[in-house]
C-alpha positions in Angstrom: -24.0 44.5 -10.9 -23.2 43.1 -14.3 -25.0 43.5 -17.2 -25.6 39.6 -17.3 -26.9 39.4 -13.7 -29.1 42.2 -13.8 -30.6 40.7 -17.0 -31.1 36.8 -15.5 -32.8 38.7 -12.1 -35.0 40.6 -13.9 -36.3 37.5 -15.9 -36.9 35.3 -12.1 -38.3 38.6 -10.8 -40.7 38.7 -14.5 -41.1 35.2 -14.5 -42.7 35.5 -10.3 -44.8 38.3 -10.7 -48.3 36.9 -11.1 -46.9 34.0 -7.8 -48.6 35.6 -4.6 -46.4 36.6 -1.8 -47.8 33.9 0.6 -47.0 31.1 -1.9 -44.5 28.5 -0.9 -43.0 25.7 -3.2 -44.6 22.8 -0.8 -48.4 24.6 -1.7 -47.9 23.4 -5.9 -48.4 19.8 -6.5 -45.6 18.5 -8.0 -46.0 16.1 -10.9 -44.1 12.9 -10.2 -45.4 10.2 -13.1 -41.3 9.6 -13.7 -39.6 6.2 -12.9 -39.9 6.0 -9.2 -39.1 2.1 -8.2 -37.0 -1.1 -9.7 -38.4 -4.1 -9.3 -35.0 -5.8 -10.6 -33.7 -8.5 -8.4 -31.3 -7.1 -5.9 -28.6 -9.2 -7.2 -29.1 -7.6 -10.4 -28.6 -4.7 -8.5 -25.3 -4.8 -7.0 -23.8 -6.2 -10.1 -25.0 -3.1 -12.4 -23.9 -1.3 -9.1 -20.6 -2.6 -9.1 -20.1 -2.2 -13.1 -20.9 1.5 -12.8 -18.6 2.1 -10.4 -16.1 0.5 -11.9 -16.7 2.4 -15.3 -16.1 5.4 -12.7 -12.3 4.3 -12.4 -13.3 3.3 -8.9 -11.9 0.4 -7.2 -14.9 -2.1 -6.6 -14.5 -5.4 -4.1 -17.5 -7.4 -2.7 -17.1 -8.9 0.7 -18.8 -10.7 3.5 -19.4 -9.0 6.6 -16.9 -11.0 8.2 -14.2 -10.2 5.9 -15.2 -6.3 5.8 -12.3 -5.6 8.2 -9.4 -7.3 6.2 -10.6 -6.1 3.2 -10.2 -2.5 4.6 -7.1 -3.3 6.2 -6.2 -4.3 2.8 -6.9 -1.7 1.0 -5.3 0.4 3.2 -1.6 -1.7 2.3 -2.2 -1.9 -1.0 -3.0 1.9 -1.7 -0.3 3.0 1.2 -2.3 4.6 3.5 -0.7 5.1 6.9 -3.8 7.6 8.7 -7.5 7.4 8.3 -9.9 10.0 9.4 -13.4 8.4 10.2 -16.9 9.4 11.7 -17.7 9.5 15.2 -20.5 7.2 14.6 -18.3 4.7 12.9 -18.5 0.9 13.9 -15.5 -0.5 15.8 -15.7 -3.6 13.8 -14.9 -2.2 10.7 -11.7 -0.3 12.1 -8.7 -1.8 10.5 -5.5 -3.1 12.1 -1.9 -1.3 11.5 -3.5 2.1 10.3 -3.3 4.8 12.8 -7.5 6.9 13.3 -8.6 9.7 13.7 -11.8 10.3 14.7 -13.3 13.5 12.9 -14.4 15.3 16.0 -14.3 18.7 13.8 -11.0 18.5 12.1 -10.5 21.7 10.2 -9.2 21.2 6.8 -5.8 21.7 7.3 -5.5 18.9 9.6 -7.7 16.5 7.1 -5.3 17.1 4.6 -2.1 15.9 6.0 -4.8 12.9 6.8 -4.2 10.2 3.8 -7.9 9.0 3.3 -11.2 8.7 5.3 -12.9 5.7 5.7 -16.9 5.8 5.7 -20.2 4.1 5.3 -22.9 5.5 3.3 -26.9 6.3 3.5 -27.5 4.9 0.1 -26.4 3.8 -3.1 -28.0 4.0 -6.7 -27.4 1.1 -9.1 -28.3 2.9 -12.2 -25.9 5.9 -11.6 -23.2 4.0 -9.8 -23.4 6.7 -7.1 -22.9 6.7 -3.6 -25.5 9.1 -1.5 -23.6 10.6 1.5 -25.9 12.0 4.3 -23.2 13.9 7.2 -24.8 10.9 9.5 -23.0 8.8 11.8 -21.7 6.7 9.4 -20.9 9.2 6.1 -19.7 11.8 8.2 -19.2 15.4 7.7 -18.6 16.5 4.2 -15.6 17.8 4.1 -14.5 14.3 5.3 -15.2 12.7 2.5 -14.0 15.8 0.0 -10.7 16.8 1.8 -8.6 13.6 1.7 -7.0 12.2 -1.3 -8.0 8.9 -0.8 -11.6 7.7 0.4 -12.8 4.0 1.4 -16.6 3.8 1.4 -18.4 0.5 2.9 -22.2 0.0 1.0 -24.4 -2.9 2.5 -26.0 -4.4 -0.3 -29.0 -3.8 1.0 -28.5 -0.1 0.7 -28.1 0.0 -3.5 -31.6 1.1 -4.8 -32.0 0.8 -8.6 -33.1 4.2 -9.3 -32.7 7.6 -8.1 -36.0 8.7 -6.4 -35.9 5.6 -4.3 -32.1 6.5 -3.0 -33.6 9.8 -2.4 -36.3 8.8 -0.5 -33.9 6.9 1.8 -32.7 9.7 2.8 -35.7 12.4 3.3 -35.3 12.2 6.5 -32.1 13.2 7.3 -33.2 16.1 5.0 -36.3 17.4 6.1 -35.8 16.4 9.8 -32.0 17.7 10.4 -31.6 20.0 7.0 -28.5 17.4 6.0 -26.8 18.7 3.2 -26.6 15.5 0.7 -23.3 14.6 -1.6 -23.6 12.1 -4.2 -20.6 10.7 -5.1 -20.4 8.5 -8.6 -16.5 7.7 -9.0 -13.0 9.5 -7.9 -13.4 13.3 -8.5 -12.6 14.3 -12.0 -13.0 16.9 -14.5 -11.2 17.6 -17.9 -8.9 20.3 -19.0 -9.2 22.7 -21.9 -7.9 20.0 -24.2 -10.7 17.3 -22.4 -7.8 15.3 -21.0 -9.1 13.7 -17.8 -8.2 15.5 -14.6 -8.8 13.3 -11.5 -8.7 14.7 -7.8 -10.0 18.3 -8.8 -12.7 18.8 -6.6 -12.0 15.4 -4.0 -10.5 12.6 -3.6 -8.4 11.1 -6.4 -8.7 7.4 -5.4 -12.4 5.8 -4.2 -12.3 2.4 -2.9 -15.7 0.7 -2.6 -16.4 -2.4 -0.5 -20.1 -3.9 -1.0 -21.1 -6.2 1.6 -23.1 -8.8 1.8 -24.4 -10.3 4.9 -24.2 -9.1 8.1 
């Protein structure tokens, strides 16, 4: 053991010794007297939404319900993708025409990424961040889905963009508490920055992020 790590443990291991042994982190009240709603109009919303996104370098469209499909068909020309993966759960109605599927049954990620993008839904969205909350439900999908692929088309229902992030969150307790779903928020293409801070995109996921909002539906 390093040096380093044997120092940190022994400072958690000082730091519990006076917690007794039959204490769990649910038994200590929690003090939550932060920010917890927005009572912003929800148009207000989507726009600040959609502006955050944008500032992410993601590509932003808002589109009726009946137009989701040839929007995503869309995309899918203008960004050249020939092969989507998408969730099981996914509805048929958003599938787009000309693009070959493949339904992520438990692609290892080898066959993902010879895939060109995955096509998803969402669980939530939070207009103050400009993120996108995926849950490994129906309609996210498994995370390595949405982290394997170079490209990623995500659909969010307006009515899914909270304003702040402990309302997003509690959107998604459920899926949390009930089925242990591990949670990704996404805010943007993945990036990070070099040694010389020069902007890296595609590091740790995709490099491209479309985003459709919809509205309607």
């Amino acid at each position: 053991m390093s040096d380093a790590r044997a120092q940190i443990l022994g400072r958690i291991r000082s730091a519990l010794a006076d917690v007794p042994s039959s204490e769990r982190a649910a038994d200590v009240p929690v003090a939550r007297d932060y920010r917890r709603s927005d009572e912003r109009p929800r148009a207000e919303l989507v726009t600040l939404f959609a502006q955050r996104m944008s500032d992410y370098r993601a590509r932003v469209q808002r589109v009726s319900a009946d137009a989701l499909r040839e929007a995503i068909t869309h995309a899918c020309s203008e960004q050249g993708l020939h092969t989507l993966a998408v969730p099981t759960g996914l509805p048929d109605a958003w599938l787009p025409a000309g693009v070959e599927l493949v339904r992520d049954d438990g692609l290892r990620a080898a066959e993902l990424d010879r895939i060109d993008g995955a096509l998803t839904g969402c669980a939530a969205a939070i207009a103050e961040t400009g993120t996108i909350v995926l849950d490994c439900g129906d309609f996210s999908g498994r995370r390595a889905l949405t982290l394997v692929p170079d490209h990623h088309i995500c659909v969010v229902a307006a009515e899914q963009i909270h304003g702040q992030i402990a309302e997003a969150l509690a959107a998604v307790a459920t899926a949390v508490t009930a089925q242990h779903a591990p949670i990704t928020l996404v805010s943007g293409p993945s990036a990070s920055s070099d040694i010389e801070l020069e902007r890296v995109e595609g590091v740790h996921g995709p490099r491209h992020l479309t985003v459709l909002i919809v509205h309607g539906g």
